[in-house]
C-alpha positions as CSV (number, residue, x, y, z in Angstrom):
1,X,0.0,0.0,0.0
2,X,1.6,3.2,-1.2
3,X,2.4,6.3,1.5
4,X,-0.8,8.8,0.2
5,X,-2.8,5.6,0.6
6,X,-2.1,5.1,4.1
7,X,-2.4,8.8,4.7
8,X,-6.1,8.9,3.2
9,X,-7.3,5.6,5.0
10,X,-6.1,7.9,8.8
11,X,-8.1,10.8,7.2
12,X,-11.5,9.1,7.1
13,X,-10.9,7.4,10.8
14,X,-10.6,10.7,11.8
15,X,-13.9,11.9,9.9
16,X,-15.6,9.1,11.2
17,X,-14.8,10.2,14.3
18,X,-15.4,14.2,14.2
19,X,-17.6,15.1,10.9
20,X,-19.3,18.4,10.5
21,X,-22.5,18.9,11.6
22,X,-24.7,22.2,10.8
23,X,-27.6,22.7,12.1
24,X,-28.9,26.6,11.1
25,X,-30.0,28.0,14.1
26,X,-30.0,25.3,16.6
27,X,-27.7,24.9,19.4
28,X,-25.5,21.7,20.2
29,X,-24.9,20.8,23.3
30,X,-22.4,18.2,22.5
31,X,-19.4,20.7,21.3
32,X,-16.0,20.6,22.6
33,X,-16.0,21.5,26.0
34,X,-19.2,20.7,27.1
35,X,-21.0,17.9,28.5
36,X,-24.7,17.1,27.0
37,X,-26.9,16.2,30.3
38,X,-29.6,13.7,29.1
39,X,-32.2,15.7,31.1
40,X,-32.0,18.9,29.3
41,X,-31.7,17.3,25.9
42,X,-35.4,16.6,26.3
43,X,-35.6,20.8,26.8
44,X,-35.7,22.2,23.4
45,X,-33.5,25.0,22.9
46,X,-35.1,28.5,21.9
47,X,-33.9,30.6,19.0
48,X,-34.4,34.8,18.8
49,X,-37.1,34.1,17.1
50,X,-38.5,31.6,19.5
51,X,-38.0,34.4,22.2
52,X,-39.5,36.8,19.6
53,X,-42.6,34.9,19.5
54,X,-42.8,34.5,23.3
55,X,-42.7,37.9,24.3
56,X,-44.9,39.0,21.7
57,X,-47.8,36.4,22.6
58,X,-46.9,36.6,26.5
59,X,-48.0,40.7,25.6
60,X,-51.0,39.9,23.5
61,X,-52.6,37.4,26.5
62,X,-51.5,40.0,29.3
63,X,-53.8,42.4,27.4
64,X,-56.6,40.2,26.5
65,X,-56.4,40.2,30.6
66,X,-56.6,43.5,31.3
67,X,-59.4,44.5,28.7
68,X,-61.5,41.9,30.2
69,X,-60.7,41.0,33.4
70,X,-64.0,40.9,35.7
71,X,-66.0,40.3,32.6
72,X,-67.9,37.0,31.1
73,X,-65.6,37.3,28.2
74,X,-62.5,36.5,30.5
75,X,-64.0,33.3,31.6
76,X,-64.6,32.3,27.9
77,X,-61.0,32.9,27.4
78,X,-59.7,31.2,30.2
79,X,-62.2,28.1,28.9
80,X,-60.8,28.3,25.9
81,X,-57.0,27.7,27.3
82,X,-57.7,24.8,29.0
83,X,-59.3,23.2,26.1
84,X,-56.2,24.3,23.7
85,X,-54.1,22.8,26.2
86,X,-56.1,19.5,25.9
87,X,-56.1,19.6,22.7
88,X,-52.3,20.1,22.2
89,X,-52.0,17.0,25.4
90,X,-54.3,14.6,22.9
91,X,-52.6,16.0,19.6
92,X,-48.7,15.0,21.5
93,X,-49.7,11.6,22.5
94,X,-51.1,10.8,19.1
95,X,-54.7,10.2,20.5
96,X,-56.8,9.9,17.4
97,X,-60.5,10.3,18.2
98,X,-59.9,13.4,20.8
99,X,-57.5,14.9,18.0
100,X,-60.6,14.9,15.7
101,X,-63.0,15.7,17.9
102,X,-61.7,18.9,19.0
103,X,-60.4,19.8,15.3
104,X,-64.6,19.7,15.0
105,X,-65.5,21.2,18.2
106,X,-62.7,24.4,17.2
107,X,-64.9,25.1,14.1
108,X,-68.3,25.3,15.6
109,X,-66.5,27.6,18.6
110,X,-65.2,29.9,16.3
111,X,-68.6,30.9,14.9
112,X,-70.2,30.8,18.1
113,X,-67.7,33.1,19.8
114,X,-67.7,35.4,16.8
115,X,-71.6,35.5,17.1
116,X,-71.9,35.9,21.1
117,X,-68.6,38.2,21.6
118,X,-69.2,40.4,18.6
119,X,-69.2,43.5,20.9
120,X,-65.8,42.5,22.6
121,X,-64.5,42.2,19.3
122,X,-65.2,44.7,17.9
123,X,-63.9,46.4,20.8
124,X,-60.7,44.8,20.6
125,X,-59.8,45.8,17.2
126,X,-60.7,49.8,18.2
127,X,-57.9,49.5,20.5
128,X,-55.6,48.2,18.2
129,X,-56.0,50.6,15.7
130,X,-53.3,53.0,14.9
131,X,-56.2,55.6,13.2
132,X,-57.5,55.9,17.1
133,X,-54.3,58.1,17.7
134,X,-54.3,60.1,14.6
135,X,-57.9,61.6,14.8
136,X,-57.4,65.3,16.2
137,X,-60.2,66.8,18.4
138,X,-61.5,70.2,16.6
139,X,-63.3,70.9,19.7
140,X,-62.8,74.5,21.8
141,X,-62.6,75.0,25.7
142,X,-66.1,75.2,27.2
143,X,-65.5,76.4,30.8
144,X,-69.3,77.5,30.9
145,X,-70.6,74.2,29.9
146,X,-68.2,72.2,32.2
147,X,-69.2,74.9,35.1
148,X,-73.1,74.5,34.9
149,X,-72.8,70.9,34.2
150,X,-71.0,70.6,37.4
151,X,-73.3,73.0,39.7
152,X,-76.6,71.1,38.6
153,X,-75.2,67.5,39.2
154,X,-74.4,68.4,42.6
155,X,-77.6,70.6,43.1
156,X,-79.3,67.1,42.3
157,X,-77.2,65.8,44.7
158,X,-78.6,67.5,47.4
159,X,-81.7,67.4,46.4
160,X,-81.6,63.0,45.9
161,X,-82.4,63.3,42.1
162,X,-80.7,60.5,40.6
163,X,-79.2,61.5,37.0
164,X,-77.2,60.1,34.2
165,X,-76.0,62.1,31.6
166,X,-73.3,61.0,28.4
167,X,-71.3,63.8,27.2
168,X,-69.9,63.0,23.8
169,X,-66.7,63.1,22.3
170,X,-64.9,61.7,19.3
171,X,-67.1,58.4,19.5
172,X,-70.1,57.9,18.3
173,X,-72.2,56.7,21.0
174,X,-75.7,56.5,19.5
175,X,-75.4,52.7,18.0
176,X,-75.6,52.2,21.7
177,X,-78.6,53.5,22.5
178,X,-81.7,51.8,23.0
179,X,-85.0,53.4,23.0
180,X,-85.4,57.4,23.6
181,X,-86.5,60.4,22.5
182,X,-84.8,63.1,19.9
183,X,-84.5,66.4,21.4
184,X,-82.3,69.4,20.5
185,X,-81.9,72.3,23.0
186,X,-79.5,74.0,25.0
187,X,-77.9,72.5,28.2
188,X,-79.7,74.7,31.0
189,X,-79.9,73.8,33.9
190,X,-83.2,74.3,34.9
191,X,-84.1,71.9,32.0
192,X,-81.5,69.3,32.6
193,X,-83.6,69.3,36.3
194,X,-86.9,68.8,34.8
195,X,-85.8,65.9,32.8
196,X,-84.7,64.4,35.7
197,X,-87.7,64.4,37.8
198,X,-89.4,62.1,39.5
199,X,-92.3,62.8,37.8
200,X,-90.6,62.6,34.6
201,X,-91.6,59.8,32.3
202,X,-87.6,60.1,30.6
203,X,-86.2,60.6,34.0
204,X,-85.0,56.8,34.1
205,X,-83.0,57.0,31.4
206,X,-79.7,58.7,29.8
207,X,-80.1,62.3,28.7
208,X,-76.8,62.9,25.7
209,X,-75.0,65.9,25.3
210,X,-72.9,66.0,22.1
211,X,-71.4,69.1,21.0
212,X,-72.9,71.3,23.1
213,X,-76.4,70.6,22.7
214,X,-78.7,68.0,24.4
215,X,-79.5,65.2,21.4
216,X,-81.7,62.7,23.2
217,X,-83.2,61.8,26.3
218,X,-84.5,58.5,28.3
219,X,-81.9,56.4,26.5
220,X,-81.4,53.0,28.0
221,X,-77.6,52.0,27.6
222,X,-76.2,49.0,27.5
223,X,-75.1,47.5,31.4
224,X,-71.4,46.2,31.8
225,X,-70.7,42.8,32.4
226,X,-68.2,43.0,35.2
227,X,-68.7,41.1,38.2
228,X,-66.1,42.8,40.2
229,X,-68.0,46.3,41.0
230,X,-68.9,47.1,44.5
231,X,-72.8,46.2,45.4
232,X,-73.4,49.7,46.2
233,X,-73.3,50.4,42.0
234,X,-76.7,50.3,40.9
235,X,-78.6,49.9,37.0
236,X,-77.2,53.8,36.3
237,X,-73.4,53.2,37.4
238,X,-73.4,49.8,35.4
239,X,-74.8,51.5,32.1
240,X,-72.4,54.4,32.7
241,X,-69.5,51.7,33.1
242,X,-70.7,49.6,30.3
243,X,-70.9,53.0,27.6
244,X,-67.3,53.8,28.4
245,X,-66.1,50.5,27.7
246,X,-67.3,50.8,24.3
247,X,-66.9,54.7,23.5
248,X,-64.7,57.5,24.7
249,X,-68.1,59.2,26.1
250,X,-67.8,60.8,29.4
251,X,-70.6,59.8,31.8
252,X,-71.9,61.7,34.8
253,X,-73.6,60.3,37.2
254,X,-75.5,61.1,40.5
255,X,-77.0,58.7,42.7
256,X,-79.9,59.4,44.3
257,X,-79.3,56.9,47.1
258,X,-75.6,58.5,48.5
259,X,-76.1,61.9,47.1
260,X,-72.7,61.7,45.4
261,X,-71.6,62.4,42.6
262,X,-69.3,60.7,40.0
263,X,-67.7,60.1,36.5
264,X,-67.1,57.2,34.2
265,X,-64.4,57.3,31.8
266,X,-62.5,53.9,29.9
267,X,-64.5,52.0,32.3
268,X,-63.2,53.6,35.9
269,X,-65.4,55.2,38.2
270,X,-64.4,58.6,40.3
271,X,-66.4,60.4,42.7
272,X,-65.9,64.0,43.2
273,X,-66.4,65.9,46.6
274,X,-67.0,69.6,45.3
275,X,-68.4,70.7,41.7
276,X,-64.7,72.9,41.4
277,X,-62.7,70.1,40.5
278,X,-65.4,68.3,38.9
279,X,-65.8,71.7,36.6
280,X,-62.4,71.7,35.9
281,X,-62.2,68.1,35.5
282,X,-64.6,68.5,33.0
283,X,-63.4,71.4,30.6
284,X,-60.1,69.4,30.4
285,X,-62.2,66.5,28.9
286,X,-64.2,67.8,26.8
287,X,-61.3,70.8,25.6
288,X,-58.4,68.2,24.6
289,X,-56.9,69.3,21.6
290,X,-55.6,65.6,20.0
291,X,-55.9,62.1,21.5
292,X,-52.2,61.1,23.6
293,X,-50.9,58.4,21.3
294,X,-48.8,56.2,23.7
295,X,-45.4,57.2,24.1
296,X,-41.8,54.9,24.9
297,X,-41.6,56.1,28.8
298,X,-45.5,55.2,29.1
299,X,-44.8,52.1,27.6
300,X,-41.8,51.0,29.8
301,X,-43.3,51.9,32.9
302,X,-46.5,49.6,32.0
303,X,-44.5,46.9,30.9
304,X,-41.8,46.4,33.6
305,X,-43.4,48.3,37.0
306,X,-47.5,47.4,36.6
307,X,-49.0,44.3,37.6
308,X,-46.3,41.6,37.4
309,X,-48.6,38.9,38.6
310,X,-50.8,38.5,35.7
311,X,-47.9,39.4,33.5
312,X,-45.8,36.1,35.1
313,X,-48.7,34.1,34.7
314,X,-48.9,35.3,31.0
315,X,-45.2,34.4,30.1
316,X,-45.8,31.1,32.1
317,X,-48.4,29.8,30.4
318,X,-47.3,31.0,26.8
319,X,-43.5,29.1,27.7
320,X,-45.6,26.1,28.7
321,X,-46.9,25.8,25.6
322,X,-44.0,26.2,23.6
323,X,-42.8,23.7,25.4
324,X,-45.4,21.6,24.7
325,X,-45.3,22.7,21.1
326,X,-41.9,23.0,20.1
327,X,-40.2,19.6,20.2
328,X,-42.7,17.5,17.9
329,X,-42.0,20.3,15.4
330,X,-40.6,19.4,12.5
331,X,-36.8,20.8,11.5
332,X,-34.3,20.7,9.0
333,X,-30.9,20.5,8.8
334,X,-27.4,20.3,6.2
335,X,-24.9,17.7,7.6
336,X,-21.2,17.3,6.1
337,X,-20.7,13.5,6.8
338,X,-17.6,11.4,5.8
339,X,-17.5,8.8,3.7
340,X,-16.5,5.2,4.6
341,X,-16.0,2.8,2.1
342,X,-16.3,-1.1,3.0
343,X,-15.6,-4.5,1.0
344,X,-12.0,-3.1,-0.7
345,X,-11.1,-5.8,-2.4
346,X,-7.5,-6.9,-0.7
347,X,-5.6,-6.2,-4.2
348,X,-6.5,-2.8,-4.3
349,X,-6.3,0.2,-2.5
350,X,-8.1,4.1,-2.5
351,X,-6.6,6.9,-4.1
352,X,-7.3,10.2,-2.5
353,X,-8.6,11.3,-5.2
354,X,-11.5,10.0,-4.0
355,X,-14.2,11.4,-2.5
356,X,-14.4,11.9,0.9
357,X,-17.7,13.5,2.4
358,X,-21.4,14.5,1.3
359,X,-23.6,16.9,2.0
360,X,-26.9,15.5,3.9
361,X,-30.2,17.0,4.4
362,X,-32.0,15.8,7.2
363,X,-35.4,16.2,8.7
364,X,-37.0,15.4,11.8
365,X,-38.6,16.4,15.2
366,X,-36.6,19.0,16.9
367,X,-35.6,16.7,20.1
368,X,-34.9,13.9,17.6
369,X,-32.6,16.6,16.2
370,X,-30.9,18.1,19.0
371,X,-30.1,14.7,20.9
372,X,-28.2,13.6,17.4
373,X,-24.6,12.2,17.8
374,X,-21.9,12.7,15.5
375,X,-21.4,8.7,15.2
376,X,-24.7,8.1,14.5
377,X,-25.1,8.9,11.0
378,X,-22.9,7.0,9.0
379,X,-22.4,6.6,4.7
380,X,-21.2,3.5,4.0
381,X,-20.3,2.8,0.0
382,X,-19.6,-1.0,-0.9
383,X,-16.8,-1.4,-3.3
384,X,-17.2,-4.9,-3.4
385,X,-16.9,-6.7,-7.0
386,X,-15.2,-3.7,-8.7
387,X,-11.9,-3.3,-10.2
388,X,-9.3,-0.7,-10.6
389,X,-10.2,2.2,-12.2
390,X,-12.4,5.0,-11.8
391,X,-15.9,4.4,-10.8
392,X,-19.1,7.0,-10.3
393,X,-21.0,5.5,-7.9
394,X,-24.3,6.8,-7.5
395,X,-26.0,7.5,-3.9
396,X,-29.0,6.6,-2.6
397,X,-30.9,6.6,1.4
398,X,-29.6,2.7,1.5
399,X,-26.2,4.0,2.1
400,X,-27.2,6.3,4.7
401,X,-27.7,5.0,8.2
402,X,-29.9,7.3,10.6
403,X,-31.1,7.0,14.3
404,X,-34.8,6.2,14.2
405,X,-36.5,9.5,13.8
406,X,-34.7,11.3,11.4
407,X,-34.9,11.3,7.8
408,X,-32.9,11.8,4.5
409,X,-34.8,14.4,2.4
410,X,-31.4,14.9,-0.3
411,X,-27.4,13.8,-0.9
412,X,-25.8,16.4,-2.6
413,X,-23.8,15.0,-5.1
414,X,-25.6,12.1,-5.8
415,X,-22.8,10.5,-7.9
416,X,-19.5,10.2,-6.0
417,X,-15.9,9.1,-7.7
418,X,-14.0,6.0,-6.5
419,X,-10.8,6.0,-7.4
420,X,-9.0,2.5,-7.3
421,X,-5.5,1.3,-7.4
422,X,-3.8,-1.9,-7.9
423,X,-0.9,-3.3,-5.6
424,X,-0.4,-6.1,-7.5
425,X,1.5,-3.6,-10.3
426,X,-1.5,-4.0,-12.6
427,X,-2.3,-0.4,-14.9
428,X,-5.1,1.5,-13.7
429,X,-8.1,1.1,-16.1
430,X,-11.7,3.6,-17.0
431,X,-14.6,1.8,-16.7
């Protein structure tokens, strides 16, 4: 066996032995240097992207939260989790019937929630709308309005005349309104009183200001469906709550029971002690020159200083899930693998010429993937029955050995050269 012979024959031990494996974007954790530990090879490993998509869903399910915490539509939600977390349990373990049931059971819930939850919807997509923060408000100061508005809900106060009234802004709130009578006529006070009498047959209801004129009276609104509000909020306070949640309306209301009274805005309730700071509550609300789009400081301070519970929770159940998701997830990846060549008949020998290594694609589960050893896929090429010369062998998955689990999608080049060479002093020959 000639010198470069010998040499060759150490060079693909030693590729057997080490080959190059790429695998894109996941991490090995069987490089030099460091020890794989069976237990976390069952833990896939995330990418920038995996923590991408993590953070961005952990935000979208902390939101869904806060928009409707305390409502029905939160316990829908929450329903809804614990049947995509079945579903994804009977999906892993390859359990047929439940598989297909709930791919069934998903379609008719789709149309159900978008037929029941159409409000919350709709809802939903207002506040992700980038338009909400460029709308400008063309609308001047009115310290008189805000004043007088002020002095009669407190007069009412005193007097134990319950009252509800929906000052309009940029919304409009009239698709909300149920029932009620058309009116147009200036906010005085001494009218705004008369509506609101006992004796009035529109005194039950909402009385709308928009744009400084009173539209319509005895409106019935429609009632929020949070279960969290104290037991001292009556019928008025829940329709002033449920309005806000769907408009930017401003609702004032006084209770005839405590003689207080208070404001609705985005849902939140306020009581005011003196009509001075309600007046000049007021004017600022119904005097702001543009909607505050959000800014990066605003943003920050919500995200890292505000209600880290729910937002643990939120990344909690969104990294279970990946979890749970990730490793039967199908990957792909380019291996470099050396060559071996077996059967050499005794009177000949390799040149090394030949070739040494292929390219590999390979596809599989990501665990399958991650947990793969360097020895464990193998090309083997039988030279068995050939003679010296040069021979184009060509490739195919029988000469690729895999773990169970992974696949062979391509061998790049499919024909390899052989390269043989008598040491018996016979010429070499083409075939």
């Amino acid at each position: 066996m000639t010198r470069s012979s010998v040499a060759f024959n150490n060079y693909v031990i030693n590729c057997e032995r080490s080959y190059l494996l790429k695998k894109g974007s996941f991490a090995r954790d069987d490089l030099p240097g460091r020890k794989s530990l069976p237990l976390l090879d069952f833990i896939p490993s995330p990418t920038w992207r995996d923590l991408a998509d993590i953070v961005f869903l952990t935000l979208v399910i902390y939101q869904l939260y806060v928009w409707f915490r305390g409502t029905r539509a939160l316990r829908v939600l929450i329903g809804l989790v614990v049947l995509g977390g079945i579903y994804s349990v009977a999906k892993l373990w390859g359990l047929f019937l439940t598989t297909w049931a709930f791919q069934f059971l998903w379609q008719v819930l789709l149309i159900l929630l978008l037929i029941l939850f159409q409000s919350e919807i709709r809802q939903v997509l207002e506040k992700v709308s980038p338009l909400r923060y460029l709308r400008t408000r063309k609308r001047v100061s009115r310290g008189t309005l805000a004043k007088e508005l002020a002095q009669v809900a407190f007069e009412m106060a005193r007097e134990q005349t319950g009252a509800l009234v929906v000052l309009s802004r940029d919304d409009n709130p009239s698709e909300f309104f149920h029932a009620g009578q058309t009116i147009m006529a200036l906010p005085e006070p001494a009218l705004i009183k008369s509506i609101f009498n006992h004796h009035s047959p529109a005194h039950d209801g909402a009385l709308v200001l928009s744009k400084g004129r009173l539209t319509q009276m005895g409106c019935i609104l429609p009632l929020s469906e949070k279960e969290d509000l104290p037991e001292q909020y009556g019928t008025r306070h829940r329709a002033a709550i449920g309005l806000s949640e769907r408009t930017d309306a401003v609702c004032l209301v006084v209770s005839e029971e405590r003689a207080e009274v208070s404001t609705v805005v985005e849902g939140k309730i306020r009581i005011w002690e003196n009509p001075q700071k309600l007046s000049s509550q007021l004017e600022d609300w119904l005097s702001v020159s543009e909607i505050p789009g959000p800014t990066i400081k605003g943003f920050l301070h919500g995200a890292f200083l505000e209600n880290w519970g729910p937002k643990l929770i939120s990344l909690a159940l969104v990294t279970m899930a990946w979890l749970a998701l990730a490793s039967p997830q199908e990957v792909k990846i380019n291996v470099v693998a050396p060559i071996r060549y077996v059967n050499l008949p005794s009177e000949l020998t390799l040149s090394e010429d030949s070739a040494k290594t292929v390219r590999l694609t390979l596809s599989g589960r990501r665990h399958s993937i991650r947990v793969l050893e360097d020895n464990e896929v193998r090309v083997q090429v039988g030279l068995g029955n050939l003679v010296a010369g040069t021979h184009l062998i060509k490739l195919s998955v029988k000469n690729v050995d895999l773990p169970l689990g992974v696949n062979i999608n391509r061998v790049t080049p499919q024909n390899i050269k052989a390269i043989l060479i008598s040491t018996v002093g016979e010429g070499t020959t083409d075939k």
